[in-house]
ROLUM-204954 format. One record per residue (C-alpha): x, y, z. Coordinates in nm, 3 decimals, padded with zeros to 5 digits. Last residue first. Example, Ala and Ser with C-alpha at 12.3 -4.5 7.8 and 13.67 -1.06 7.14 Angstrom:
2
{atom {01.367 -00.106 00.714}},
{atom {01.230 -00.450 00.780}},
This chain:
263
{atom {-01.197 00.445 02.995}},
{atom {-01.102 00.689 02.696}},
{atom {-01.300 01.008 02.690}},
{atom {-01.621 01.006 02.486}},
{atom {-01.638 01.083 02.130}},
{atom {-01.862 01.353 01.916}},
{atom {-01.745 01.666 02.110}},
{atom {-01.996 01.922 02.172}},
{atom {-02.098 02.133 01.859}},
{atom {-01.897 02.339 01.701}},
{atom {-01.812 02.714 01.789}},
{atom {-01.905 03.071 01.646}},
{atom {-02.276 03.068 01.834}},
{atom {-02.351 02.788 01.962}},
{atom {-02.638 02.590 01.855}},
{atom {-02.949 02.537 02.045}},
{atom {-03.096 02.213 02.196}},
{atom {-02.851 02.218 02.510}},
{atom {-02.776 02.564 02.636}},
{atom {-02.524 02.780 02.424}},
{atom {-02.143 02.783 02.423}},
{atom {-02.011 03.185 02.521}},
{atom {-01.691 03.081 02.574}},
{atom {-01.608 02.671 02.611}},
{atom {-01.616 02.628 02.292}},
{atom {-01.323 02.762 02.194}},
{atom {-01.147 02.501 02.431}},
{atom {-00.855 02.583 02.624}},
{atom {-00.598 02.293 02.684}},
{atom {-00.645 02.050 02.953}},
{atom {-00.482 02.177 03.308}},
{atom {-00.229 01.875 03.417}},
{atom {00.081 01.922 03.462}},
{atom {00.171 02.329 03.485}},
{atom {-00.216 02.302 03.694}},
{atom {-00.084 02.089 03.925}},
{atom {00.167 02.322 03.977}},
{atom {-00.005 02.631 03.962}},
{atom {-00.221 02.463 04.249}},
{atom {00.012 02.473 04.499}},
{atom {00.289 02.170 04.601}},
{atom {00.413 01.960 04.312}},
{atom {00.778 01.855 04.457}},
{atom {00.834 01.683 04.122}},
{atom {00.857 01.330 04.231}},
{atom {00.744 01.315 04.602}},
{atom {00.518 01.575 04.500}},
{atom {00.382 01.383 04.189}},
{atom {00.367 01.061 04.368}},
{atom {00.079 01.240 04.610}},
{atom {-00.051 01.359 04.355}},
{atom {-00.144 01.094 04.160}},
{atom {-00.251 00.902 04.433}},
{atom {-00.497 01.153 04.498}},
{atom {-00.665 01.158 04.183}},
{atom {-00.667 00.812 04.134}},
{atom {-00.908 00.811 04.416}},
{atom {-01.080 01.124 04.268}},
{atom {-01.136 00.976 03.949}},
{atom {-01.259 00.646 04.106}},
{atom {-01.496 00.788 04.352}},
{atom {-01.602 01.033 03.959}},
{atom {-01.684 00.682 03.824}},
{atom {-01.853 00.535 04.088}},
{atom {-02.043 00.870 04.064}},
{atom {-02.133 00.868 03.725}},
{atom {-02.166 00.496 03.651}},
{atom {-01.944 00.353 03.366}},
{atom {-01.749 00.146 03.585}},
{atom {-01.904 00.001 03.893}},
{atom {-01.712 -00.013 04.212}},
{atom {-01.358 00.138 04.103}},
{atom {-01.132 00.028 04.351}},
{atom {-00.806 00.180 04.326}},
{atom {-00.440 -00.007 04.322}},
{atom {-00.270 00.265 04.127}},
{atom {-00.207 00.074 03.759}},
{atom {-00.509 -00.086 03.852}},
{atom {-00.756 00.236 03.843}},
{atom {-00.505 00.364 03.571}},
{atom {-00.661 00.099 03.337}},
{atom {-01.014 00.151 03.476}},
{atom {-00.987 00.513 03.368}},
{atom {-00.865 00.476 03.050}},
{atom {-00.436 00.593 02.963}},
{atom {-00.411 00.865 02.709}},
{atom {-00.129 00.789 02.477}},
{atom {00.260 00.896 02.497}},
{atom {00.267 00.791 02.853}},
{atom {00.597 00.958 03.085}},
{atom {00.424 00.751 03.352}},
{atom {00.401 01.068 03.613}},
{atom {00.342 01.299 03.334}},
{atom {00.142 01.097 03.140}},
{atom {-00.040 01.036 03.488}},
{atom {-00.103 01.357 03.561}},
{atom {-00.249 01.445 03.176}},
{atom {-00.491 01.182 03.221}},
{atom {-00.630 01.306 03.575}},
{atom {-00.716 01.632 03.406}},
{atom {-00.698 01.906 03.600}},
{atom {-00.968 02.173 03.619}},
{atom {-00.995 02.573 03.696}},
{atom {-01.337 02.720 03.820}},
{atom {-01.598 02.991 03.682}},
{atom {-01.767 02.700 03.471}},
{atom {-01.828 02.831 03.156}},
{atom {-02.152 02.995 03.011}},
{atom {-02.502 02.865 02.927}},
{atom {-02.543 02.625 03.220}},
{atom {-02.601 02.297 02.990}},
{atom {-02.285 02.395 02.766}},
{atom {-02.082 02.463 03.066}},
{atom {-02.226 02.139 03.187}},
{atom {-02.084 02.004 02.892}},
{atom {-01.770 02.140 02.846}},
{atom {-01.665 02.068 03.266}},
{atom {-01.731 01.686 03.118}},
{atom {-01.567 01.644 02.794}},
{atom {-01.215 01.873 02.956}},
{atom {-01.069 01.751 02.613}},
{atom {-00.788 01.504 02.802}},
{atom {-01.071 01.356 03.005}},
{atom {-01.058 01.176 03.357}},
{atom {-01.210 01.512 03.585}},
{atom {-01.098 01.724 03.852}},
{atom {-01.226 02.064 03.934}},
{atom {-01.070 02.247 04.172}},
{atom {-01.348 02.375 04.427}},
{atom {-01.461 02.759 04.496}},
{atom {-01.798 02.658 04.394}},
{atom {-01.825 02.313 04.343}},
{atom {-02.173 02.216 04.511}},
{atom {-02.342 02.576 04.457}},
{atom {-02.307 02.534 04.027}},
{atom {-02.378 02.166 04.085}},
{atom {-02.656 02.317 04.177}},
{atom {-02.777 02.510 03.904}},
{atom {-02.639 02.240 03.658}},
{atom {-02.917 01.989 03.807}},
{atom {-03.147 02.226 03.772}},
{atom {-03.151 02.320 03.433}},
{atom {-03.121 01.917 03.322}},
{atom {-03.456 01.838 03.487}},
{atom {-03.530 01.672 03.761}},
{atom {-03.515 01.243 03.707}},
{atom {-03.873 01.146 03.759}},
{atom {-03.835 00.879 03.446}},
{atom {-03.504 00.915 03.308}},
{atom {-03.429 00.487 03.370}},
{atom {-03.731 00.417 03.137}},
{atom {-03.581 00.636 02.890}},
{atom {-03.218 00.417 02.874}},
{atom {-02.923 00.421 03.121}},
{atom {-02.736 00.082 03.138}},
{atom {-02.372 00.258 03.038}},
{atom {-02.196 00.113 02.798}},
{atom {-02.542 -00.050 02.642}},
{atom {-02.729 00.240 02.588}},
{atom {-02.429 00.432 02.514}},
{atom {-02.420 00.169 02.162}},
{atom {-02.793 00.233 02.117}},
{atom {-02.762 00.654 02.128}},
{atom {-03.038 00.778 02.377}},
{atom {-03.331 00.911 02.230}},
{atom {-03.363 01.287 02.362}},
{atom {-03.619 01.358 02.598}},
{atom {-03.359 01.407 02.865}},
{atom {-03.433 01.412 03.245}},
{atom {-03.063 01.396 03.460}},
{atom {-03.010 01.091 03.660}},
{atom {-02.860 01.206 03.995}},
{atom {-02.551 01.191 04.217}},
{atom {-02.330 01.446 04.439}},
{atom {-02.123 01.299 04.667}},
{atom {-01.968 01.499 04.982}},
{atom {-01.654 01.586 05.222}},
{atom {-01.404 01.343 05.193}},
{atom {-01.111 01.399 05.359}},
{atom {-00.725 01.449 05.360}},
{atom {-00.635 01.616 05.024}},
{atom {-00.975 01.764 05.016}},
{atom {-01.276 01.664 04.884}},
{atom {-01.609 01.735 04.690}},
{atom {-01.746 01.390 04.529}},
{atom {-01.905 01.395 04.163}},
{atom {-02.193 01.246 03.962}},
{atom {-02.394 01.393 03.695}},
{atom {-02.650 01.167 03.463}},
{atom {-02.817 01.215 03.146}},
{atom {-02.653 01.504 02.985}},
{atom {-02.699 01.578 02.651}},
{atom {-02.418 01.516 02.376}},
{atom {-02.480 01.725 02.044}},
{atom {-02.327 01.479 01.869}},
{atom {-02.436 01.151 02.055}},
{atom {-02.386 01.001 02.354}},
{atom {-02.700 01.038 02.520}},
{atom {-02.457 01.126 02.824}},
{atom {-02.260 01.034 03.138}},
{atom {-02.134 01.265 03.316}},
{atom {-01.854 01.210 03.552}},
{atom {-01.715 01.458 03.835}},
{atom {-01.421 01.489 04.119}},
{atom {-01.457 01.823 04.332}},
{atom {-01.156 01.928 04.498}},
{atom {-01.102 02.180 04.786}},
{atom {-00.730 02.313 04.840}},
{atom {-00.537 02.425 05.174}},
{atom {-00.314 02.130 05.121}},
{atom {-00.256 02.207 04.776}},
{atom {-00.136 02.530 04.871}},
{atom {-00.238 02.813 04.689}},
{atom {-00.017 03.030 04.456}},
{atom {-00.226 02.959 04.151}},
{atom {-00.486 03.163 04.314}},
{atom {-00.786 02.956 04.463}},
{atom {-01.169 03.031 04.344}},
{atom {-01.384 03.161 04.650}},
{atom {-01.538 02.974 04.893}},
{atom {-01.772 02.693 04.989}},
{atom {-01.668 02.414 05.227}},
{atom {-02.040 02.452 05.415}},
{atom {-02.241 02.385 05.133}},
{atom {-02.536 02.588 05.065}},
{atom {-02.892 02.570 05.047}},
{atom {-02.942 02.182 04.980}},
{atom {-03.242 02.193 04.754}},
{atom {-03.149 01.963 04.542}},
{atom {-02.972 01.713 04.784}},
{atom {-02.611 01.677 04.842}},
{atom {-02.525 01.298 04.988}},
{atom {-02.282 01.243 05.336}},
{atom {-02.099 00.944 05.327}},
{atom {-02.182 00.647 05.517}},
{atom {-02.089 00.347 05.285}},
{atom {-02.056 00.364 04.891}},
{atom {-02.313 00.549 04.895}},
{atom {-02.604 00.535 04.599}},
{atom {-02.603 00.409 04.282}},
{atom {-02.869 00.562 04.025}},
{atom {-02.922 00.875 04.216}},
{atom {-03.261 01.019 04.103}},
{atom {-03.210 01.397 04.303}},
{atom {-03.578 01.593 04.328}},
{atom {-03.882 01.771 04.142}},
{atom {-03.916 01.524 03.887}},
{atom {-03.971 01.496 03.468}},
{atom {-04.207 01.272 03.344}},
{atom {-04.077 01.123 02.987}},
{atom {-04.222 01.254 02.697}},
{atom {-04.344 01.030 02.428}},
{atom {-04.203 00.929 02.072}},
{atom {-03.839 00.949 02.095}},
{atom {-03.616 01.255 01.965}},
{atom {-03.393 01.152 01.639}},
{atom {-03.155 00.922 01.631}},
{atom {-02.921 00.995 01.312}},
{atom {-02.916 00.720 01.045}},
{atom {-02.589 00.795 00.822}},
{atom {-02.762 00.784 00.430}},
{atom {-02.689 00.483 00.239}},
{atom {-02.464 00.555 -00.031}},
């Protein structure tokens, strides 16, 4: 039997930068985090179940990756919001050296060439770190893919509880099967300007995000974050404690998932 080809690291090293690559760019005239952004102004601590959702923060995020087992990240995109505003994107490429699997090449348009001054994975995480502190995290992924890998790429979890947008709208849809992001993007009415890029991606999330809940506390009277959290909080991961930075093995758990959420 022929043997499973695996690809490997590519020949080369691509030039690593010393600020964000964004890939897309605004959507119109929102405001854009920077790398050396000291601090965001909506910062605080993490929310008790008990809170409000009114009183809330959110930050909406995508990764795309090399997509393959281990998974390194390539590109991070997410928008911190509330239930009434948006308050800032968040978008770079993300330096790998790792060969980037064919089939993701294609999905998502992101090959070596693309890497080229992107900063480097370390402190990309760092700040995202800074940009959703004291936020909800809210992603499209029944296997929280995302928050696991830049827990993986940090070293430790995320100190920060997430919803799952897919788990929402089983609830809402009483859905036996996960439901893709572009799918629930028309099932709601939401634009989604370019699938399969980070931060178009994570504008959809939170778009569908907020629709979501908005039915849900008509529906269910969802009203603090325990509730959303009762609906939608993806199960705990063993990997998530402890998992090492990317290139190393964790200790006790398996490496990062092998598929990519549904779109």
């Amino acid at each position: 039997m022929e043997a499973r080809r695996r690809y490997g690291r590519r020949r080369g090293r691509v030039p690593t930068g010393d600020k964000f690559l964004p890939r897309l760019g605004p959507a119109g005239a929102e405001p854009f985090a920077t790398l050396d952004d000291a601090i965001d102004a909506w910062s605080a601590e993490r929310p008790g179940p008990d809170t409000p959702i009114e009183g809330l923060h959110f930050v909406a995020l995508d990764c795309e990756t090399t997509g393959q087992s281990p998974h390194h990240l390539v590109e991070l995109g997410a928008v911190a919001f509330t239930m009434r505003e948006h308050l800032m994107s968040f978008e770079t490429l993300v330096h790998s050296n790792d060969r980037i699997n064919p089939y993701a090449r294609r999905i998502h348009g992101i090959d070596a060439a693309t890497l080229n001054g992107a900063p480097p994975v370390s402190v990309v995480v760092e700040r995202f770190q800074r940009f959703a502190k004291g936020a909800v995290l809210v992603e499209h992924s029944a296997d929280a893919f995302d928050t696991r890998l830049i827990g993986r790429a940090i070293g430790s979890s995320l100190d920060a509880d997430n919803v799952d947008t897919t788990r929402l709208a089983a609830k809402l849809f009483d859905l036996k099967d996960t439901i893709g992001l572009e799918r629930l993007c028309r099932e709601l009415g939401v634009v989604h300007r370019r699938p399969h890029h980070a931060l178009a991606d994570a504008e959809a999330t939170a778009a569908c995000f907020l629709e979501l809940v908005r039915r849900g506390s008509e529906r269910f009277n969802w009203s603090t974050l325990g509730d959303l959290l009762l609906a939608g909080k993806p199960p705990a991961v063993a990997a998530d404690v402890g998992v090492a930075p990317p290139g190393s093995q964790p200790k006790g758990a398996d490496s990062a998932p092998r598929t990519r959420r549904r779109r």
